[in-house]
N, C-alpha and C positions, 0 to 999 in steps of 0.2 A: 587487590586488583579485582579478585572475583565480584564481590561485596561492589565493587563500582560496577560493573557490568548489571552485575544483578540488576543495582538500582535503576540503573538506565535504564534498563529491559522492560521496568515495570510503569516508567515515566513512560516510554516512548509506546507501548501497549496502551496503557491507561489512555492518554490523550488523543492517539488513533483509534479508539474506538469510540471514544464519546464524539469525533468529530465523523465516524464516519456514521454513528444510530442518533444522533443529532446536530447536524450540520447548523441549520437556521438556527437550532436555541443560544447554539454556543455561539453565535455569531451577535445575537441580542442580548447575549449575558453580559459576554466583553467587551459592548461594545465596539464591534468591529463592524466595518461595512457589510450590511446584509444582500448576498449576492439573487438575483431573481429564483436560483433553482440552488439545492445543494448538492450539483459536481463537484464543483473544484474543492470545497473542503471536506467531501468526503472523497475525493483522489488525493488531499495533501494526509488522512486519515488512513488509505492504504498504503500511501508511501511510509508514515511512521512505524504502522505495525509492520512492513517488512522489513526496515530496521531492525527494530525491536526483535525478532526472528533471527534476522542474520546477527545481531549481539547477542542474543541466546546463544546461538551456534559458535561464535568464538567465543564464550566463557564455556561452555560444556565440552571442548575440544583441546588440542595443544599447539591446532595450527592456531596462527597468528594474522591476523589481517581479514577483511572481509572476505575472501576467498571466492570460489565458485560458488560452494554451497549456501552463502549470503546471497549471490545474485540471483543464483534458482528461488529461496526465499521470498527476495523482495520482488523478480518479477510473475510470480504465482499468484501471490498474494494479488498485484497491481490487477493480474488479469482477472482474479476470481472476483474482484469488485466491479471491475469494468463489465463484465460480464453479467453480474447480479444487476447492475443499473442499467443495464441495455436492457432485460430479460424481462424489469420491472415498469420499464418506461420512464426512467428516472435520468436518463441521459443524453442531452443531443435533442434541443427543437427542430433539428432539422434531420431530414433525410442522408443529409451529404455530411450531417454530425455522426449520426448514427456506425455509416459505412466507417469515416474514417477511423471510430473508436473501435470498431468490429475489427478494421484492420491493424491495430496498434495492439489489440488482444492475440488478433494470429502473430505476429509477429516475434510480440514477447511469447510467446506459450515454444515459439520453433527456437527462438534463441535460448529459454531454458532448457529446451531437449538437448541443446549441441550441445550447454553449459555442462547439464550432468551427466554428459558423456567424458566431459575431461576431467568430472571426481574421479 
């Protein structure tokens, strides 16, 4: 079971990062629709690596289940991204994008605070 965690851990890391320090290439490697800006697949690249974290966290523990400290994980991660493509100008051609993603960063950041209060 460990040995499967592990490997996930390293799949879902691995591919979170190459999606979120190269969106467009991975998009013209595979193949896949090339979207005009690389948000959304470097937001589907911070969703993996928070995964990837919260499976860490249940293979290195004896709790069972994604737990709180998975959510704190994956919503940290979500906002440090969101935040790094506001901060760069990489997110949001619009002003009323900009806000919304600014307020989806406070959000997640106040719900991980309540979260690791009920670790």
């Amino acid at each position: 079971m460990q040995q499967l965690l592990y490997i996930e851990t390293v799949l879902k890391l691995s591919g979170g990062l190459v999606l979120l320090l190269l969106p467009l290439t991975v998009c013209s490697v595979f193949g896949l629709p090339k979207p005009q800006s690389g948000l959304w697949p470097r937001l589907l690249g911070a969703v993996l690596i928070g995964i990837a974290g919260a499976t860490y966290i249940e293979g290195a523990t004896t709790v069972r289940g994604l737990g709180m400290a998975g959510c704190v994980v994956i919503n940290m991660v979500a906002v440090a991204v969101i935040l790094t493509l506001l901060i760069l100008g990489a997110a949001g051609t619009t002003q009323r994008a900009r806000w919304i993603l600014a307020l989806l960063a406070l959000a997640l950041s106040g719900l991980s605070f309540l979260e690791l209060g009920q670790i």
